[in-house]
FINU-213499 format. One line per 4 residues: number of its first residue (from 1); their letters; for each residue x, y, z of C-alpha. Coordinates in nm, 2 decimals. Example, Ala and Ser with C-alpha at 12.3 -4.5 7.8 and 13.67 -1.06 7.14 Angstrom:
% FINU-213499
1> as> 1.23,-0.45,0.78; 1.37,-0.11,0.71
END
This chain:
% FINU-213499
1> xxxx> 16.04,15.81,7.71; 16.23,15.92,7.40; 16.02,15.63,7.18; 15.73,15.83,7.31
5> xxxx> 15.84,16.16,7.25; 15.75,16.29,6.92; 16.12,16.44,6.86; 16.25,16.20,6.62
9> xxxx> 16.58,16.00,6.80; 16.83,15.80,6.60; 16.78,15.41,6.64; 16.47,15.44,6.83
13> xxxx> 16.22,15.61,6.61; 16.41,15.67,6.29; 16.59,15.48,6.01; 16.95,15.34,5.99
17> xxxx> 17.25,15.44,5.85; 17.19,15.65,5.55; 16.79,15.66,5.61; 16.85,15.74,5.94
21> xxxx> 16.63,16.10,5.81; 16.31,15.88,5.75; 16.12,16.00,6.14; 15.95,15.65,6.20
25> xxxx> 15.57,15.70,6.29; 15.50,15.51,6.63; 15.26,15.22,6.48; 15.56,15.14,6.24
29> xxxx> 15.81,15.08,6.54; 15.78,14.74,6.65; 15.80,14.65,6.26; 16.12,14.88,6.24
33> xxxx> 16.33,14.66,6.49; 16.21,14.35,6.30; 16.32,14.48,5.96; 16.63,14.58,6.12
37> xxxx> 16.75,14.24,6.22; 16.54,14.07,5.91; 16.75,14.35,5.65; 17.13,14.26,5.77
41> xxxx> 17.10,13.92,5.79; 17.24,13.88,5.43; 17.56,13.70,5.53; 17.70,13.43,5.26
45> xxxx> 17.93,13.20,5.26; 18.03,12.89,5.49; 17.91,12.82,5.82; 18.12,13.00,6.09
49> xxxx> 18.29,12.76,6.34; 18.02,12.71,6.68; 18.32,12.86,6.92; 18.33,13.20,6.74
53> xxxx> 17.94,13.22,6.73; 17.90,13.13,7.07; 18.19,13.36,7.14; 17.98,13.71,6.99
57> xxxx> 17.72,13.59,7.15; 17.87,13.61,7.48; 18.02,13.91,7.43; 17.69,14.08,7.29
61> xxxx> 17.57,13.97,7.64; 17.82,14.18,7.82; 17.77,14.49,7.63; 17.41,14.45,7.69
65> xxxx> 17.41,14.39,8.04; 17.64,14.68,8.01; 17.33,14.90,8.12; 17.43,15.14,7.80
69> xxxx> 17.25,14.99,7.49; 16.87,15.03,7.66; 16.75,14.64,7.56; 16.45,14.53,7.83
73> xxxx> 16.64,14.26,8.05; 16.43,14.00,7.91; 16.56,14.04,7.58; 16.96,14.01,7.75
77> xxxx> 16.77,13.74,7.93; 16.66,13.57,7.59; 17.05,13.57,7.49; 17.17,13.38,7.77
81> xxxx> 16.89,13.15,7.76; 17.00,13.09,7.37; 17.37,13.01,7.47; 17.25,12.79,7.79
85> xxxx> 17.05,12.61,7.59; 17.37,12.56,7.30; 17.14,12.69,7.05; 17.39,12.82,6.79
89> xxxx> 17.28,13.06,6.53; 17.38,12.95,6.19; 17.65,13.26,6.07; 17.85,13.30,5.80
93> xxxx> 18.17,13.39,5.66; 18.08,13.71,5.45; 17.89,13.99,5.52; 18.07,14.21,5.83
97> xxxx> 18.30,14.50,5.71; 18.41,14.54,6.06; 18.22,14.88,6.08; 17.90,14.97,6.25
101> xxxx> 17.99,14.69,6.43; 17.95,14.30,6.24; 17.64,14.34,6.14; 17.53,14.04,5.95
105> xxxx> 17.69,13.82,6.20; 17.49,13.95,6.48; 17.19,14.02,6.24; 17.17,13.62,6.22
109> xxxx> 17.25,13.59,6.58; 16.94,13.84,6.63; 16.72,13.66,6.40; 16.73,13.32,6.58
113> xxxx> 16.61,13.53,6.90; 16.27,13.64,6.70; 16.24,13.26,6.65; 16.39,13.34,6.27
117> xxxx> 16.66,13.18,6.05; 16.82,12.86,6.12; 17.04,12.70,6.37; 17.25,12.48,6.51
121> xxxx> 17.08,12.27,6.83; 17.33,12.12,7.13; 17.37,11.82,6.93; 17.48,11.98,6.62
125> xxxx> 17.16,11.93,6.42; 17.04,12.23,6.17; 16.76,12.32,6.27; 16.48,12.59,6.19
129> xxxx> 16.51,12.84,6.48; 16.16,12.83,6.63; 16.12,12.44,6.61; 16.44,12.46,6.85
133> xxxx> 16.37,12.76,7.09; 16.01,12.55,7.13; 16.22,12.26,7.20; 16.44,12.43,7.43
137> xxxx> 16.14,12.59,7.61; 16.25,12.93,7.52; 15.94,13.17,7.35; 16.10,13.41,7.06
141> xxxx> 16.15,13.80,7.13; 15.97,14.08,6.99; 16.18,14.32,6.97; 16.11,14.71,7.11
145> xxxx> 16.24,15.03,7.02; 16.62,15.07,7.02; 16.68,14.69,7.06; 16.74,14.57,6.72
149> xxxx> 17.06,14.84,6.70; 17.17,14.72,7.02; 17.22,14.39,6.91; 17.37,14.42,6.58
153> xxxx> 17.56,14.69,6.68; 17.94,14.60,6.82; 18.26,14.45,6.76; 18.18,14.10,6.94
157> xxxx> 18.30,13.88,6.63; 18.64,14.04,6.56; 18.72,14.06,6.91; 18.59,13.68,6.99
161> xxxx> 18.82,13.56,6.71; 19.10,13.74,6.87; 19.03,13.66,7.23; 19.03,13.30,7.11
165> xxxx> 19.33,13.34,6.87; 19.56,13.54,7.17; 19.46,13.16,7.37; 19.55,12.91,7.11
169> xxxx> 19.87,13.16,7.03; 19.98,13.13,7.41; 19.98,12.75,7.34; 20.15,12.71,7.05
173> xxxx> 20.41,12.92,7.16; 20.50,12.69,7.43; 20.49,12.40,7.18; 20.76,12.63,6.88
177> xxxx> 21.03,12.66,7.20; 21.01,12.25,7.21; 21.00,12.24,6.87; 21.31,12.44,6.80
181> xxxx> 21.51,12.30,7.12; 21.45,11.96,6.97; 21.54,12.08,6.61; 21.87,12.22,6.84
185> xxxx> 21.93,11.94,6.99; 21.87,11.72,6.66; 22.11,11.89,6.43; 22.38,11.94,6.70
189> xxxx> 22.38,12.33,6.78; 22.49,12.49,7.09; 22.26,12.61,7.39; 22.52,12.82,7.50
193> xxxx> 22.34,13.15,7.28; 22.05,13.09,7.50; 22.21,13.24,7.78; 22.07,13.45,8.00
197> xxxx> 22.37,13.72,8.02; 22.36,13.73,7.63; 21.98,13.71,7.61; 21.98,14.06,7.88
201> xxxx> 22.17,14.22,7.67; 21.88,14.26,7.42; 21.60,14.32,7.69; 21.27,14.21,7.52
205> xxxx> 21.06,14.03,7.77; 20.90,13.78,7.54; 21.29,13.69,7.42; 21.40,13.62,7.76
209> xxxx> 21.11,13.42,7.83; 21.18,13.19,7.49; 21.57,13.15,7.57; 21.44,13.07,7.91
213> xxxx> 21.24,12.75,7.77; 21.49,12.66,7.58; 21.77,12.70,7.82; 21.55,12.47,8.08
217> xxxx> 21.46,12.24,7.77; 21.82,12.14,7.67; 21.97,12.14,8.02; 22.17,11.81,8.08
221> xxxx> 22.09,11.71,7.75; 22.37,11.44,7.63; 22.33,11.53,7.28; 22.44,11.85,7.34
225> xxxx> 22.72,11.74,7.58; 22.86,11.51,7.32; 23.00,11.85,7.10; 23.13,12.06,7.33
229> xxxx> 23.48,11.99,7.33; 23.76,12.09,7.17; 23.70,11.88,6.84; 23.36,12.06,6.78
233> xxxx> 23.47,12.30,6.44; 23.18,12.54,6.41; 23.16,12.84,6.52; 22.78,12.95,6.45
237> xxxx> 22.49,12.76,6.45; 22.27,12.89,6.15; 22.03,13.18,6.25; 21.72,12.97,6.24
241> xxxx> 21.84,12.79,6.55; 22.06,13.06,6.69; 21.77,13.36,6.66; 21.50,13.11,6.78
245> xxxx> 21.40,13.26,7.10; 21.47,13.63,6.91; 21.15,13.52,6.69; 20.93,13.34,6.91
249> xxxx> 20.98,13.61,7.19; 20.86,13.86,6.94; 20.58,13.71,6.83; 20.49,13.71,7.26
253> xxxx> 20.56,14.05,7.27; 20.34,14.12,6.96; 20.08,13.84,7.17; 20.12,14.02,7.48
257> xxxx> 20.00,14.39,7.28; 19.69,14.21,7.13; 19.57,14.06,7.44; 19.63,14.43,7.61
261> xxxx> 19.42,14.60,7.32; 19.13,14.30,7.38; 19.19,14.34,7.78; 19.02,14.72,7.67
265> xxxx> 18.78,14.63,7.41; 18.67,14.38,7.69; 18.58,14.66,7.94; 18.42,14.88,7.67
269> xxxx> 18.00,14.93,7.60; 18.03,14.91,7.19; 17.70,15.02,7.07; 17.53,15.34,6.88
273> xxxx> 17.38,15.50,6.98; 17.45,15.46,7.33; 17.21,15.53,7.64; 17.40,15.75,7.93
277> xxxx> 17.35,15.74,8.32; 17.18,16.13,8.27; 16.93,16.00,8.00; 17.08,16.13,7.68
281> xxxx> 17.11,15.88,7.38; 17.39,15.98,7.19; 17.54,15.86,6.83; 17.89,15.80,6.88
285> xxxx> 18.19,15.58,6.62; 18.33,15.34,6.92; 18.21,15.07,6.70; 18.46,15.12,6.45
289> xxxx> 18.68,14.82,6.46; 19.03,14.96,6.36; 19.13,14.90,6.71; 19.11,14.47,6.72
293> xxxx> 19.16,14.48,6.34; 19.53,14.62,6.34; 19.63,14.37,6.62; 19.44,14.09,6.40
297> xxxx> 19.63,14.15,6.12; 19.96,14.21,6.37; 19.88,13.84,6.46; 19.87,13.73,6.16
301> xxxx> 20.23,13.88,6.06; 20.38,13.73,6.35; 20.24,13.39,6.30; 20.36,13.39,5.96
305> xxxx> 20.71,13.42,6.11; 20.72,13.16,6.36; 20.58,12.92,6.09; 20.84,13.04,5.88
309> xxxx> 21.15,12.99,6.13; 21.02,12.65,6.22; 21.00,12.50,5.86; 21.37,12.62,5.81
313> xxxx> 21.47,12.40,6.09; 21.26,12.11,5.89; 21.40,12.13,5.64; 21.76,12.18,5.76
317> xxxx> 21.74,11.83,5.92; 21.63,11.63,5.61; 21.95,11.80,5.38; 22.27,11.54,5.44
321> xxxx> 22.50,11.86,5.34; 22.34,12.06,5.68; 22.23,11.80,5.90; 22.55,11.67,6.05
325> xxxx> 22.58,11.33,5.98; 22.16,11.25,5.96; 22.05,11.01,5.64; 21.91,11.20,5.38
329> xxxx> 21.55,11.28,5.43; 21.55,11.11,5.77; 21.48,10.78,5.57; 21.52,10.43,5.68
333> xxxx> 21.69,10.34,5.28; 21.72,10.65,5.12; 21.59,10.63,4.82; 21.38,10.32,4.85
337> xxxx> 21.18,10.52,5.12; 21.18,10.93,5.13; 21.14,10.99,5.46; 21.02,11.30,5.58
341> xxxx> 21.04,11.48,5.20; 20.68,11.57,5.17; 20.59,11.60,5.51; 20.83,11.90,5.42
345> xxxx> 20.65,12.00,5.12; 20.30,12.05,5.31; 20.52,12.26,5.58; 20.64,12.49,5.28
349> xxxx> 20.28,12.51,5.11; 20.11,12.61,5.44; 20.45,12.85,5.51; 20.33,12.98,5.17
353> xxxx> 20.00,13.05,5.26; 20.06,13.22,5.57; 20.26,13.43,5.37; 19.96,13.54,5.17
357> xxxx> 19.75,13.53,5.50; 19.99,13.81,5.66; 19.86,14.08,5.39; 19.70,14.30,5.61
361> xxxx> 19.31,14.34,5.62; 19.24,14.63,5.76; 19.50,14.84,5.56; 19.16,14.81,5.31
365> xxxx> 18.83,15.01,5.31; 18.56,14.99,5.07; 18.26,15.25,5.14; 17.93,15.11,5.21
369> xxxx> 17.56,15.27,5.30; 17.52,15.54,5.02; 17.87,15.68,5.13; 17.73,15.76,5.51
373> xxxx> 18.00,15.45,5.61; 18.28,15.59,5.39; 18.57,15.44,5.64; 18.52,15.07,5.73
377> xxxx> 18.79,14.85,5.92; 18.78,14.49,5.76; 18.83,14.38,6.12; 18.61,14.11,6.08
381> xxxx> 18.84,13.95,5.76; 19.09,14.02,5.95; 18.99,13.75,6.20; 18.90,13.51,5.94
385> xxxx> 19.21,13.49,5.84; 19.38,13.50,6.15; 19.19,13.17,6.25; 19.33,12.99,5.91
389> xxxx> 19.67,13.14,6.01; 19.68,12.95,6.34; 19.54,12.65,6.25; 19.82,12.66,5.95
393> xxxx> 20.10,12.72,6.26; 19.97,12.41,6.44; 20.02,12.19,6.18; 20.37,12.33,6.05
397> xxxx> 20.50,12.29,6.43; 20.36,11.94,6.43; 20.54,11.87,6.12; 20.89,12.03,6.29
401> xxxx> 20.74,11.80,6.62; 20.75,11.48,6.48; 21.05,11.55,6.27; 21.29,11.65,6.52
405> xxxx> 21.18,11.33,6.69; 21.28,11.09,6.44; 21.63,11.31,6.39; 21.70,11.26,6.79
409> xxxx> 21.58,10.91,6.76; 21.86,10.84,6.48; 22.13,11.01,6.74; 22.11,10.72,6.91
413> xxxx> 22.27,10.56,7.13; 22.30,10.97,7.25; 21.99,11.03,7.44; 21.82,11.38,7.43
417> xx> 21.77,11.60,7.72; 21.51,11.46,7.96
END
């Protein structure tokens, strides 16, 4: 009805952003929604990973069969059928500001729909986009009025980089209490700081879950046995082992807020303008991303931390004058072989690096659209850099992993805790 109506109504029979005063004559219209998907898709950069694409596309999908964007249920139909088929839009790194939702991301997204752009097929193989629908069996969308805003319009990138961040992040915190009960264990420390009364004294549910693993962890461990007596002469075991589960259990606590911010972005319609139950379309700023860009870059702080406490147990274990009777370097000849020394060094450059990474994104906004998008969110960087910021983690816990390993296995005949 309103594309019909001669009263001009934002994103169905006007411009965009700052030409959103140019009233659209009907004949135009179709050709609007094409230019508006054919426009924003201006992204540069490499290819964005297939889980993160597939991920806004999903979520696109839920806002759209939402029932508050106004798309034609063929055209939500035309998204699944993209996904089912594991079509995956080629997308790239640059080009979202986190603000009127990521628009180049979804742009490309959109343009493979239209039977535009290029792709990915199931097997992986770039592809031009209408070779592969045709081989899919899927037939290209013409997009109506008010359906090229609706999908370009939403947060569905930053939040599936968080959504799938907040799942690797659950993981790996599992994997840093091992890691530092090992690392424990390995350069003889106590367990008895991980108790519960002491831990309760400091109520923070993600610390109490962390001393928790480790208490399980190092129970009946022989290692630990073997210093506990009378001869034992230290009194305090350095903080990176003794404030372990104070680090890790904030960085769940910091977890548990993200996924509690995404928990709401999940439930929400992000789109502008949006299409009520009583018929009025109104314009609206929900798809601001300040929301999933503050947790993002949260995240990314946290992370930084836990890399940081792990790499100081590394390389604790690998220095004779604080390692407690381990060869230097955890070599076999000292010397003749350096042992772990540069499996250190990669753990301090990526440390480095996740340093860097922890700079916040969305303390940044640079103004966009002839000044009308003056306030942006740089949610979508913000998720970039998460993802490098995890995948950094993993490999500086692997590195405290395998090292904490070969320290236990040079306790021998003292076996570790089962």
């Amino acid at each position: 009805a309103l594309a019909a109506d001669s009263a001009p109504a934002y994103g169905v029979s006007t411009g965009f952003g700052a030409l959103a005063t140019r009233h659209i004559a009907p004949d135009l219209r179709t050709r609007l929604q094409a230019s508006l998907i054919r426009s924003p898709a201006a992204g540069t950069g490499a290819e964005v990973e297939r889980e993160v694409v597939r991920a806004l596309m999903l979520l696109r999908l839920r806002t759209l069969a939402g029932g508050g964007t106004g798309v034609r249920v063929e055209t939500a139909e035309a998204l699944a059928g993209l996904l089912n088929a594991g079509i995956t839009p080629v997308v790239h790194e640059y080009g979202s500001l986190g603000c009127s939702g990521d628009l180049a991301p979804l742009s490309h997204v959109a343009l493979a729909l239209m039977g535009e752009g290029t792709v990915r097929d199931a097997q992986g193989e770039l592809r031009e986009a209408a070779e592969a629908l045709r081989g899919a069996g899927l037939e290209p969308v013409e997009l109506v009025a008010k359906e090229g805003l609706a999908l370009i319009n939403g947060t569905d990138g930053m939040l599936g980089m968080l959504l799938l961040a907040c799942a690797d992040l659950a993981e790996l915190l599992r994997v840093a209490d091992i890691t530092a009960a090992m690392s424990v264990e390995a350069l003889l420390g106590t367990d008895r700081v991980f108790a519960a009364d002491l831990q309760a004294l400091r109520p923070h549910p993600g610390q109490a879950a962390a001393a928790a693993n480790m208490r399980a962890l190092l129970a009946e461990s022989p290692v630990v046995a073997s210093h506990r007596g009378p001869d034992c002469t230290r009194v305090q075991d350095a903080y990176s082992l003794r404030c372990a589960p104070q680090v890790a259990g904030a960085v769940r606590d910091t977890l548990a807020h993200a996924e509690s911010v995404a928990r709401r972005e999940l439930a929400a319609v992000i789109d502008n303008p949006v299409v009520l139950e009583d018929g009025r379309v109104e314009s609206n700023g929900n798809f601001h991303g300040a929301p999933v860009g503050y947790v993002l870059d949260f995240l990314a702080i946290a992370v930084a931390d836990l890399a940081s406490i792990a790499e100081r147990r590394t390389d604790r274990m690998l220095d004779v004058a604080r390692s407690h009777g381990l060869p230097a370097f955890l070599a076999d000849d000292p010397g003749v072989d350096s042992g772990h020394m540069i499996a250190q060094y990669t753990q301090a450059g990526l440390v480095s690096e996740l340093k860097r990474l922890a700079a916040p994104a969305s303390a940044d906004s640079i103004p966009s659209s002839a000044m009308q998008e003056d306030h942006v969110s740089m949610g979508w960087s913000a998720a970039r850099k998460l993802r490098r910021a995890v995948e950094a983690l993993t490999s500086v816990l692997a590195i405290e992993l395998v090292t904490a390993a070969r320290a236990l296995d040079l306790r021998a005949p003292l076996e570790p805790a089962p």
